[in-house]
N, C-alpha and C positions, 0 to 999 in steps of 0.2 A: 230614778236618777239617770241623767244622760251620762254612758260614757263617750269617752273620742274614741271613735274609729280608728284602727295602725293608718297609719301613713301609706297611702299608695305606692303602688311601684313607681320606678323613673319611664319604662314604658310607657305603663298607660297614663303620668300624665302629660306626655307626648301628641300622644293622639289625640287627650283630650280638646292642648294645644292647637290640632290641628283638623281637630273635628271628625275624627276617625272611630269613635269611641263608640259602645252597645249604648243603650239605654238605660242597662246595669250599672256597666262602667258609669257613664255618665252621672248618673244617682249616687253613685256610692262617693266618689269627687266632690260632689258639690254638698254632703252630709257630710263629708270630710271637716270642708273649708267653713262650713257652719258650726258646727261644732270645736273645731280647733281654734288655741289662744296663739298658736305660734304658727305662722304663716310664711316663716323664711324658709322651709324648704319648699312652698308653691311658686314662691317669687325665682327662689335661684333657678329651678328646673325650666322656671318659665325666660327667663333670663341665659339660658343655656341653649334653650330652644332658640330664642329670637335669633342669637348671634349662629345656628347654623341654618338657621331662615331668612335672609335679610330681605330686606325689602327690595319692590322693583330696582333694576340698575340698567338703563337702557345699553342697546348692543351695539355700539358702535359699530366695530368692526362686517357685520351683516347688514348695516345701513350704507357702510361704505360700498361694500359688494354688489349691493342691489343699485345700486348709481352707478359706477361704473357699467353694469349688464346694461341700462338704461343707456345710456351714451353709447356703449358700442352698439346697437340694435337700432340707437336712431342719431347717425352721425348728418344727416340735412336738420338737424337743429342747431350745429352747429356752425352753423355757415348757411343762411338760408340766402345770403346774397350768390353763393357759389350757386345755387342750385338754380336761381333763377338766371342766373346768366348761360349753366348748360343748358335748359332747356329751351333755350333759343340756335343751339348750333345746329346744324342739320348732323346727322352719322356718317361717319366717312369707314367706308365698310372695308377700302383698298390699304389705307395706310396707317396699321397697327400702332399705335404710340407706347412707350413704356414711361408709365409714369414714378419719379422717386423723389419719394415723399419722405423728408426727415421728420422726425420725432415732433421737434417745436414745429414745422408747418404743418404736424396733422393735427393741432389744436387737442392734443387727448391731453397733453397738460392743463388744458381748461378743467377737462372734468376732475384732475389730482387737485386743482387748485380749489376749486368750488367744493370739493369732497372734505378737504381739509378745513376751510372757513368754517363748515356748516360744523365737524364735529366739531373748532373752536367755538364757535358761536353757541354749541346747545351747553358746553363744559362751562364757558364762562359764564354763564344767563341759568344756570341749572338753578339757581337760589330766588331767579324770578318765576319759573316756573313749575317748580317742586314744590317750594313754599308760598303759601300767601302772607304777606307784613302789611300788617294795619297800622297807621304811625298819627295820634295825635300831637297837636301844636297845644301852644297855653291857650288853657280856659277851654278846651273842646275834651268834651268827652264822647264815648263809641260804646254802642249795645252790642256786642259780637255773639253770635249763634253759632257753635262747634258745628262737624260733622255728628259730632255720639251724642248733641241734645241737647251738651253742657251750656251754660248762657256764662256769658264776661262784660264786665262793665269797664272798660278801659277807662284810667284814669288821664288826667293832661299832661301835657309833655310824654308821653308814654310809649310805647310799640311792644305788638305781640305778632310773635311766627308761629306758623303750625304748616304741617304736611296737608296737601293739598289733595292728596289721593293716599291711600293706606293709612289712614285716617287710625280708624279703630280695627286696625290690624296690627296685637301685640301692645307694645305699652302705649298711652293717648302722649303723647308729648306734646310741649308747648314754649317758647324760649319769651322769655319775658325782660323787658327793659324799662323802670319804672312802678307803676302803680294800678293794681287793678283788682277788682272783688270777681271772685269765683261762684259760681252754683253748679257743680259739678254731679252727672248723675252716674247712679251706678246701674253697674251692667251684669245680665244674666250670666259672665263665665269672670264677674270680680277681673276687669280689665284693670290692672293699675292707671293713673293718673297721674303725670309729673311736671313741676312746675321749675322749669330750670333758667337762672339769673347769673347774672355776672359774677366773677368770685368763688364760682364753682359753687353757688350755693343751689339745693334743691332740696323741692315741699313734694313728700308722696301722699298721695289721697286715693281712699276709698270712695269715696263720698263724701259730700261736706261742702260748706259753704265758709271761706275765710278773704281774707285783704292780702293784699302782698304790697308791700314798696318799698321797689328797691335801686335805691337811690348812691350816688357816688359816695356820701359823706358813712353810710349806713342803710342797713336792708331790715323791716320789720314785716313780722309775719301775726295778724292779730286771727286768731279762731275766734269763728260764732257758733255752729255749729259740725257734729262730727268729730271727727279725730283726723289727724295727719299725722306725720313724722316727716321734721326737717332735719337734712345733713347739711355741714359744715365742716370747711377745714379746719375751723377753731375748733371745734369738739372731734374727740375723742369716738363718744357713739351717738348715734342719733337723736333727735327732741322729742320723744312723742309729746304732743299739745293736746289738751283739751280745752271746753269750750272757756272762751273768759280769755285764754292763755294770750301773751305777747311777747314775740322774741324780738328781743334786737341782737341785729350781726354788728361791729364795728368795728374800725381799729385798734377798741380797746379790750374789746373782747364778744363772749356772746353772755347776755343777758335774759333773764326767763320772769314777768310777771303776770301776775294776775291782774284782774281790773273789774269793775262792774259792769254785767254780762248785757246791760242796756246801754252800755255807754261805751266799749271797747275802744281805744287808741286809735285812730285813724281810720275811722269805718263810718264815719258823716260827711268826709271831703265831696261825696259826690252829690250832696244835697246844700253846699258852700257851706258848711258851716266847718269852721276849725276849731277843736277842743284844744284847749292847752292844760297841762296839770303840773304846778312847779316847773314849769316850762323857761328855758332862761332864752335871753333875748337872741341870744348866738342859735340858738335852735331854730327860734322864728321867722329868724332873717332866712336860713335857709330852706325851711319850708316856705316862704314867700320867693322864694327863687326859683325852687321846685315845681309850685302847681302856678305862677304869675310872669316867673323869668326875670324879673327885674332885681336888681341890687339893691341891700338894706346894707350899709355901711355905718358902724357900729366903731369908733376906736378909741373909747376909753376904757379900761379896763373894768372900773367897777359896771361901769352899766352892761359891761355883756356879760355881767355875772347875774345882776338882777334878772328876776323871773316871775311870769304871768301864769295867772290862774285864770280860766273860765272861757265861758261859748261866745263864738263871734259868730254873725252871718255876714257874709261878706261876699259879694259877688267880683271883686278887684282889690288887687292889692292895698290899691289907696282907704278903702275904706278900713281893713286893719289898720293902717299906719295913725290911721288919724284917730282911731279908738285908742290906741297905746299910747301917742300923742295929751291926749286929754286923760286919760285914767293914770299914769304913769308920772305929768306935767314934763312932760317935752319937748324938747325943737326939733324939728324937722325942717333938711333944706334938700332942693331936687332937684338935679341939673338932669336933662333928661331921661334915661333911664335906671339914674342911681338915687336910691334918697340916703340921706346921712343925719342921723340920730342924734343929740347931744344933751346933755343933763342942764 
C-alpha cells in the first residue's frame, strides 16, 4: 500500500523552484507530487515564490545612463556639420578665445530628449514586444506552437497572447479572446498551465486536451481529455471537469453538463461542422455572428424561441441559413450583411 509522503518543507520547495535542490531533495518532491491528492500547498508555495521572482523588467534607468556616457564621450555626433566646418579653420595659436556655450546651444538636451522618447517608446510598445498576439479574422483558423510544446488551434474571429521570452519560467500563461482547442503538455517539474479570458474567467491545466469559447454573450469550456479546474466569479469554489464535462459562464449564471464524449459541444467547429442540441434560434444567430460576423435578425417572438436539432456542415453562413430555411419552412430576406428570418 502507497502511503503520501509529509509534505515538504517551504524551503526546500523553494529551491526546488529554483533549481537549487540535491537529487534527494529533488526525488523526494516529485514522489511527493505523485502520490499526493491535494496539490494546494505545491501551487501556493509556488505562487509565493513567483511573486518574489518576477520576471525580467528591463532597467530603464541604466539604459538611460549608458546614453547619456555615449553622448558625452562622443559629442561630434552631435553636430557633424560643426565639425566639418572647424576642421577647415587654420589654429590661431596668438588669440585665446573663450567660448560660452548655454545649455540649449550645447545640444545635450538632445540626448535628455532622445533619452526620454526611447524609454517612452519601449513602455508604450512593451505589449508589442513582450508579448506575441495572433489574431484571426472570420472563417480563418491558426495552428499555434507554444514555446513548452503545447499545440493551439485557434478558432475564427479569435486572438491569443503569450509571453514571448520567460515562456515556461513559473506558471505557462496565455490570455485568450474567443475560441480555441488546447493540447497542452506536461512538464517534468508539473509546470501549471492557465488559460485566462475576459470576465476574469480562468481554466488551470495539468495536462489535457479541452475547447474554450469565449465569447461576449457567454464563455464555454468543453473537456475531452484530462482534468482541469475552472474559476469564476460566479462560483463560489472552483469546477473541477472531467472528461465529457461542459461549462457554460453566463449572465445567468454558471452552468455544469455532461455530454457524449464523441460528440462534446463545440469541439467540430474547426472541421465546419456546427452541432446544435435543443438549440433555439437566438443561439444560432449568435454563433453565426461568432465564427461568420454577419447578422441573423430574428423578431418575432415565438420563433426565437423555436429550436434546432442536428449536424450541419457548412463552410458559410449562407449555407446554414438556407438548411434552417428549408427544414424549419422559412423566409429569409438579406440586405447585405444582415439576413432576417420570418415564419
Amino acid at each position: 500500500m502507497n502511503h503520501t509522503p509529509p509534505n515538504p518543507a517551504k524551503e526546500t520547495l523553494f529551491a526546488y523552484f529554483a533549481h537549487k535542490v540535491t537529487p534527494l531533495e529533488r526525488q523526494q518532491v516529485e514522489d511527493w507530487l505523485k502520490l499526493t491528492d491535494d496539490t494546494a500547498l505545491y501551487f501556493a508555495m509556488l505562487d509565493e515564490w513567483e511573486r518574489h521572482h518576477p520576471q525580467f523588467q528591463p532597467d530603464f534607468q541604466q539604459a538611460h545612463a549608458r546614453y547619456m556616457g555615449f553622448i558625452e564621450t562622443t559629442p561630434q555626433l552631435l553636430d557633424p556639420a560643426a565639425n566639418e566646418v572647424a576642421s577647415h579653420e587654420p589654429p590661431v595659436a596668438d588669440e585665446p578665445r573663450v567660448h560660452r556655450v548655454t545649455w540649449f546651444h550645447s545640444r545635450a538636451w538632445l540626448g535628455i530628449a532622445a533619452s526620454v522618447l526611447l524609454i517612452l517608446g519601449l513602455w508604450v510598445s512593451k505589449d508589442g514586444w513582450y508579448y506575441k498576439t495572433l489574431t484571426n479574422d472570420f472563417k480563418q483558423l491558426q495552428s499555434v506552437n507554444l514555446p513548452d510544446g503545447s499545440q493551439v488551434l485557434l478558432g475564427t474571429n479569435s486572438s491569443l497572447r503569450y509571453r514571448r521570452f520567460g515562456f515556461e519560467q513559473g506558471t505557462r500563461q496565455v490570455w485568450l479572446n474567443g475560441e480555441a482547442r488546447f493540447s497542452v503538455v506536461h512538464t517534468a517539474s508539473n509546470q501549471r498551465f492557465t488559460v485566462q479570458m475576459p470576465g476574469r474567467l480562468l481554466v488551470e491545466v495539468l495536462g489535457t486536451q479541452f475547447v474554450v469559447n469565449s465569447r461576449p454573450n457567454a464563455t464555454r469550456v468543453a473537456l475531452v481529455t484530462g482534468r482541469i479546474r475552472m474559476r469564476s466569479p460566479r462560483s463560489v469554489r472552483p469546477l473541477d471537469m472531467k472528461p465529457g464535462d461542459v461549462v457554460t459562464v453566463s449572465a445567468k449564471g454558471v452552468s455544469k453538463k455532461r455530454v457524449p464524449f464523441d460528440a462534446p459541444a463545440r469541439v467540430t467547429w474547426q472541421d465546419h461542422r456546427f452541432i446544435f442540441q435543443n438549440t433555439s434560434l437566438t443561439d444560432v444567430a449568435q454563433q453565426l455572428h461568432d465564427v461568420f460576423g454577419i447578422k441573423l435578425r430574428i423578431d418575432q417572438p415565438a420563433l426565437m424561441a423555436r429550436t434546432v436539432t442536428g449536424t450541419f456542415q457548412a463552410e458559410t453562413a449562407n449555407d446554414i441559413i438556407q438548411a434552417l430555411t428549408l427544414m424549419m419552412n422559412l423566409h429569409v430576406e438579406k440586405t447585405q450583411n444582415t439576413y432576417r428570418l420570418t415564419q
